[in-house]
C-alpha positions as CSV (number, residue, x, y, z in Angstrom):
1,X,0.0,0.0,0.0
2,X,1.3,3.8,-0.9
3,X,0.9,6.7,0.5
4,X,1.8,10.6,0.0
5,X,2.6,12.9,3.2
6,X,3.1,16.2,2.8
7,X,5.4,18.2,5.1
8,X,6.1,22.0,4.9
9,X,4.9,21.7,1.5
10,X,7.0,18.5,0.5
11,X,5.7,15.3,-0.7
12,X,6.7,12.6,0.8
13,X,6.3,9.3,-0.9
14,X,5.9,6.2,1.5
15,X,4.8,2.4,1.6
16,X,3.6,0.0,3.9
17,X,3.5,-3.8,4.5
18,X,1.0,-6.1,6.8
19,X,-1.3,-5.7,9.1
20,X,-1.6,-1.6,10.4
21,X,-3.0,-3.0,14.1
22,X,0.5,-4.6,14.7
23,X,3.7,-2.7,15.8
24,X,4.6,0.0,13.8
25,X,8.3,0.1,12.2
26,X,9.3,3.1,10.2
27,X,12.3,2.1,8.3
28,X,14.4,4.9,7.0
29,X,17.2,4.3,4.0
30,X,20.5,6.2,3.6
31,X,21.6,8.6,1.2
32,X,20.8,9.1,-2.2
33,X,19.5,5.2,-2.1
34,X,15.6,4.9,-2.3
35,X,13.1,3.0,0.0
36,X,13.0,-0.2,-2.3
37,X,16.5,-0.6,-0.7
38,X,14.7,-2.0,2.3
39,X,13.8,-5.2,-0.3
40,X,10.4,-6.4,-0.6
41,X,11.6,-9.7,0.9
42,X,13.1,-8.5,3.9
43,X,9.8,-6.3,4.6
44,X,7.4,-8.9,3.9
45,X,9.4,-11.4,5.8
46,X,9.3,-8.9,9.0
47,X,6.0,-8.0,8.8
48,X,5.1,-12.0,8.9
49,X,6.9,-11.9,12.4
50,X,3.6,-9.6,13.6
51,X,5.1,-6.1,12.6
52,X,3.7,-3.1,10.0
53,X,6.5,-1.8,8.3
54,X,6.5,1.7,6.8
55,X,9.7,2.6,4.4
56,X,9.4,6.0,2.7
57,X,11.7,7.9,0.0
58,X,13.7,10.8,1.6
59,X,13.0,14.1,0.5
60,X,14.2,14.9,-2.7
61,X,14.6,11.0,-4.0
62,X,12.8,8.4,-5.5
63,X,8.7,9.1,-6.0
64,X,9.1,12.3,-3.0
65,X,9.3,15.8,-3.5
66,X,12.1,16.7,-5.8
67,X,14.3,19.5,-3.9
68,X,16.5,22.1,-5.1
69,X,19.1,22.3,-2.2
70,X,20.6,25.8,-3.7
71,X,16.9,27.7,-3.1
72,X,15.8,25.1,-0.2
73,X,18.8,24.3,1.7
74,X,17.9,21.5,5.0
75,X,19.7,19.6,7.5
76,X,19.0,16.5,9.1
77,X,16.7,17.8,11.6
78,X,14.4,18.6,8.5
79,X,15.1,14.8,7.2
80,X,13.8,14.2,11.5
81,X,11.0,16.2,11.2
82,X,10.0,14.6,7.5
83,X,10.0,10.9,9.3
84,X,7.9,12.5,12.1
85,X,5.1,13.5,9.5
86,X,5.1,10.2,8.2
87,X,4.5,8.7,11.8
88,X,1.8,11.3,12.3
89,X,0.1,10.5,8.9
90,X,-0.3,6.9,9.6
91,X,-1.8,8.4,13.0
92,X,1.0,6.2,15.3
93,X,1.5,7.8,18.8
94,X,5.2,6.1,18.2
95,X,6.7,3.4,16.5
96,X,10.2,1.4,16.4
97,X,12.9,3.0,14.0
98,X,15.1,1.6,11.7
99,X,17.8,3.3,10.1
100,X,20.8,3.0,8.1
101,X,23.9,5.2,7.5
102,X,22.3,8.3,6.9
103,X,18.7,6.8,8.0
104,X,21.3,6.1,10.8
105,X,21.3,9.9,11.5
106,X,18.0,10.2,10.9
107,X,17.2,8.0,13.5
108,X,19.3,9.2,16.5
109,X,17.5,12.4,15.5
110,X,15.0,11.0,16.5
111,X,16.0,9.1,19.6
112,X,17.4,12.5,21.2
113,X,15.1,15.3,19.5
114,X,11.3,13.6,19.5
115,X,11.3,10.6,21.9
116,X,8.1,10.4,22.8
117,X,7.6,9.3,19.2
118,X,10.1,6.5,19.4
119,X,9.4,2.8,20.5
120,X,13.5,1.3,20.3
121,X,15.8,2.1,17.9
122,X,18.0,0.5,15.8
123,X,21.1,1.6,14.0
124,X,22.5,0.1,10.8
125,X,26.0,0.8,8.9
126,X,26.1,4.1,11.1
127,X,27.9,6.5,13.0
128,X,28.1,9.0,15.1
129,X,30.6,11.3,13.2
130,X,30.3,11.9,9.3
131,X,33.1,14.2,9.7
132,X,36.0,11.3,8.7
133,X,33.2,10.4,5.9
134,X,33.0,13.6,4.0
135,X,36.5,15.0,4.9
136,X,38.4,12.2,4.1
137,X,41.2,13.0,6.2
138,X,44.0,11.1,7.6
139,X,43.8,9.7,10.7
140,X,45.9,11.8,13.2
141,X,45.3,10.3,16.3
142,X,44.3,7.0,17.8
143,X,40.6,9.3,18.9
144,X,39.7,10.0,15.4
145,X,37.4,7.6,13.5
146,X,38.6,5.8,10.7
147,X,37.8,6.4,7.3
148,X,36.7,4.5,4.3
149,X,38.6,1.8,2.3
150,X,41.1,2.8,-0.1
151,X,39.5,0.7,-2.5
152,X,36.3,2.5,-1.6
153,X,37.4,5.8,-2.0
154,X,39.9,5.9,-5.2
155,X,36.4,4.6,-7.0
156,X,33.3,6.9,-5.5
157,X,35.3,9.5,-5.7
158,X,37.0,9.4,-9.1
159,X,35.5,12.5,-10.9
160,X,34.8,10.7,-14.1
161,X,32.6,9.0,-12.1
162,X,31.0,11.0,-10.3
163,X,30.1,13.6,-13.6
164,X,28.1,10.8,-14.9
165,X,24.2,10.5,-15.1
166,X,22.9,6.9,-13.4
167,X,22.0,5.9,-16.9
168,X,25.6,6.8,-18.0
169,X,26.3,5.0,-15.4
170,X,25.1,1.5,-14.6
171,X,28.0,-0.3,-14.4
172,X,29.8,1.9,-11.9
173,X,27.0,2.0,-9.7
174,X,26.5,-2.0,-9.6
175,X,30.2,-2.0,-8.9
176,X,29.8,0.1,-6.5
177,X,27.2,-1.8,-4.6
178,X,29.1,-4.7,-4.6
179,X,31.6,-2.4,-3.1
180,X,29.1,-1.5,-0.2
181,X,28.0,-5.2,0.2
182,X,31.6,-6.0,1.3
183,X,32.1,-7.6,-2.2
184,X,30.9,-11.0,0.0
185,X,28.4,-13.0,-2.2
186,X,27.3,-10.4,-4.6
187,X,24.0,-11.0,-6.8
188,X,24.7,-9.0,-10.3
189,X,21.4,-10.3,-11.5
190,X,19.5,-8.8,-8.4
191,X,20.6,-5.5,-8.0
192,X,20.3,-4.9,-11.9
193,X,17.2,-5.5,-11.4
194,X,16.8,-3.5,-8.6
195,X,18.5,-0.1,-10.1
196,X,16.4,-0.8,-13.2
197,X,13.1,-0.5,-11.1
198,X,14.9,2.6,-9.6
199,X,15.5,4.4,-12.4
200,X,11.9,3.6,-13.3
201,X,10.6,5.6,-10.4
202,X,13.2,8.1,-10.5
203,X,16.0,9.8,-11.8
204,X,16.7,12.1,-9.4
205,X,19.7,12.1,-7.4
206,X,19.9,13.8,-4.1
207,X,23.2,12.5,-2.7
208,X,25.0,15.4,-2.9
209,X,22.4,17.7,-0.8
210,X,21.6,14.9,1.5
211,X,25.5,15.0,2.2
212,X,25.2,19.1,2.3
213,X,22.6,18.3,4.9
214,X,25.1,16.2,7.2
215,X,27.5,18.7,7.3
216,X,25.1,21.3,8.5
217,X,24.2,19.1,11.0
218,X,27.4,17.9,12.5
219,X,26.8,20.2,15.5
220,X,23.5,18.6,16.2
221,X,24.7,15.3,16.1
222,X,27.2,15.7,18.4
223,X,24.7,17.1,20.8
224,X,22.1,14.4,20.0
225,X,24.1,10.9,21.3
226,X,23.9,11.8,25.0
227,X,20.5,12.9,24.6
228,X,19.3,9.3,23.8
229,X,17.3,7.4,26.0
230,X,15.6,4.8,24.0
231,X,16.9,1.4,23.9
232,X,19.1,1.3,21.4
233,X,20.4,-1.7,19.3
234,X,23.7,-1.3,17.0
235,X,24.4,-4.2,13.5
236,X,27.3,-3.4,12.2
237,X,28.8,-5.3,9.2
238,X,32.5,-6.4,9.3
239,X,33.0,-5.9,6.1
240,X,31.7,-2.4,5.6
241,X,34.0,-0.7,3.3
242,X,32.4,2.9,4.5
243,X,33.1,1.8,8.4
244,X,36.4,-0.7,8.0
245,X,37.1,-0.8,11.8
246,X,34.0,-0.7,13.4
247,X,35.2,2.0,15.8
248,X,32.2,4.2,14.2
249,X,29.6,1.8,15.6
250,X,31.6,1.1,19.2
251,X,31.9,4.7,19.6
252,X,28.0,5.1,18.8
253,X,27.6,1.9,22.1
254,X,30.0,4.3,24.2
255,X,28.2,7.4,23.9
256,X,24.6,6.5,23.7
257,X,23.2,5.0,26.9
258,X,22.2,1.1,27.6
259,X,23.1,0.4,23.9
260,X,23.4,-3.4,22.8
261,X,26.2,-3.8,19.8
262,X,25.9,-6.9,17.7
263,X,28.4,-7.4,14.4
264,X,27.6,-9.5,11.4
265,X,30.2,-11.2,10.0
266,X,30.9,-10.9,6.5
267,X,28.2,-7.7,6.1
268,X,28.8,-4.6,4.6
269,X,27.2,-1.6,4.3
270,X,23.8,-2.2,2.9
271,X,21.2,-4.9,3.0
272,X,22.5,-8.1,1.2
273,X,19.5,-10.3,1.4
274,X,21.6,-13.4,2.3
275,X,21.5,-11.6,5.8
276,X,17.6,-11.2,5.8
277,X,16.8,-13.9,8.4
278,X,19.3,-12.5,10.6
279,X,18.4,-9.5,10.7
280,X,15.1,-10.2,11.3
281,X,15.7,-12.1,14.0
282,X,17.7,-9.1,15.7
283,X,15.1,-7.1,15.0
284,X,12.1,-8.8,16.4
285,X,14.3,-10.0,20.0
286,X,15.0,-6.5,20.1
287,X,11.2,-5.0,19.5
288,X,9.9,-7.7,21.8
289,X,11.9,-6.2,24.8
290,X,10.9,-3.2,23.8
291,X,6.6,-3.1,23.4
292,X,5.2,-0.2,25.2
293,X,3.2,-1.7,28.3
């Protein structure tokens, strides 16, 4: 089932999947990536386990409101407040969240800015510092986060690649989500298909004012971790070419309260669905300890 929201004027394009009296789950993609990144498998599977799932495109992407960042600029508290309209128009008091990497953000947003909206959170291929992301720099000290792969880097960033239209560009972006899936067990076949059906839907590309966004927001993030309250769980990847060490996600345990940590091995950055029943099996222990009496 679909369904428009508006926000402030913005449309915000959004799905859900079983039965609307179970537990709510809003699930929230990262950066430039649309909501079918949360596969229709791995929904379907979830909502099975007693759960309705709402995923959504972020403003800007996919079937949402297109944005231009130059006349509108936003930061990720706009991104917050765009996940609290969709809460408020499936008319949910609160529901669990789900985000990763920059849904990641999105989330802890939430957690520390609106948390009487919030059920649990969890926290996928995330951090709680885009700084060593975006600036690439050098680690300096044994304090500063690491950055990403090499590998990673010398490819995403190449220019050539990055001047390119996603039509223009099909192969580089299927390289370069086998690139975020760790390069473990890659399905060529599946994610053609899946880039086909979003190009279908849309070719816009918001990456690069989603990642304006974070920077104006690195101020608020740093506020939000110790403002976090909600029982938190943390799935990290060991293979995540974005996160190579894993410090991001156990300095996101240190800093937010009560926080439960779990990595999977041979994970990387996004959804692979070979990790689905895992997942899912995370996800529902930690919804079940965390049902509003």
């Amino acid at each position: 089932m679909s369904k428009i929201i508006s926000n402030a004027g913005i449309d915000i394009y959004t799905e859900s999947f079983g039965n609307s009296n179970n537990q709510p789950v809003l699930l929230i993609m990262g950066a430039s990536l649309q909501s079918i990144y949360w596969y229709d498998e791995f929904c379907t599977k979830l909502a099975t386990k007693g759960f309705f799932l709402i995923r959504y495109d972020n403003r800007g992407g996919g079937k949402s409101s297109e944005v231009d960042y130059s006349k509108n600029p936003y930061d990720v508290l706009d991104l917050t407040q765009d996940a609290i309209s969709v809460i408020e128009g499936y008319n949910l008091k609160k529901a669990h969240i789900v985000g990763l990497s920059m849904g990641g953000q999105i989330a802890q947003f939430l957690g520390a800015y609106y948390p009487e909206r919030v059920l649990s959170l969890t926290l996928i291929s995330t951090s709680s510092s885009f700084k060593q992301l975006f600036e690439l720099k050098e680690q300096s000290n044994k304090n500063e986060l690491s950055r990403p792969t090499e590998e990673y880097i010398k490819f995403t960033c190449n220019p050539e690649y990055l001047k390119k239209s996603d039509k223009e560009n099909f192969e580089d972006i299927l390289h370069t989500m086998r690139l975020l899936e760790g390069d473990y067990n890659f399905n060529k076949e599946f994610h053609q298909t899946l880039l086909k059906d979003s190009l279908s839907r849309s070719n816009k590309d918001p990456y690069y004012s989603q990642i304006q966004a974070m920077r104006k927001s690195y101020s608020l993030h740093e506020e939000a971790l110790q403002k976090i309250k909600i029982p938190t769980l943390i799935i990290q990847g060991d293979r995540d070419p974005l996160f190579p060490k894993l410090d991001h996600a156990e300095s996101l345990e240190h800093r937010i309260y009560d926080s439960e940590f779990v990595i999977i091995k041979n994970m990387g950055h996004i959804l692979n669905p070979i990790f689905n029943d895992e997942i899912i099996e995370l996800l529902g222990a930690h919804f079940s300890k965390c049902i509003e009496q």
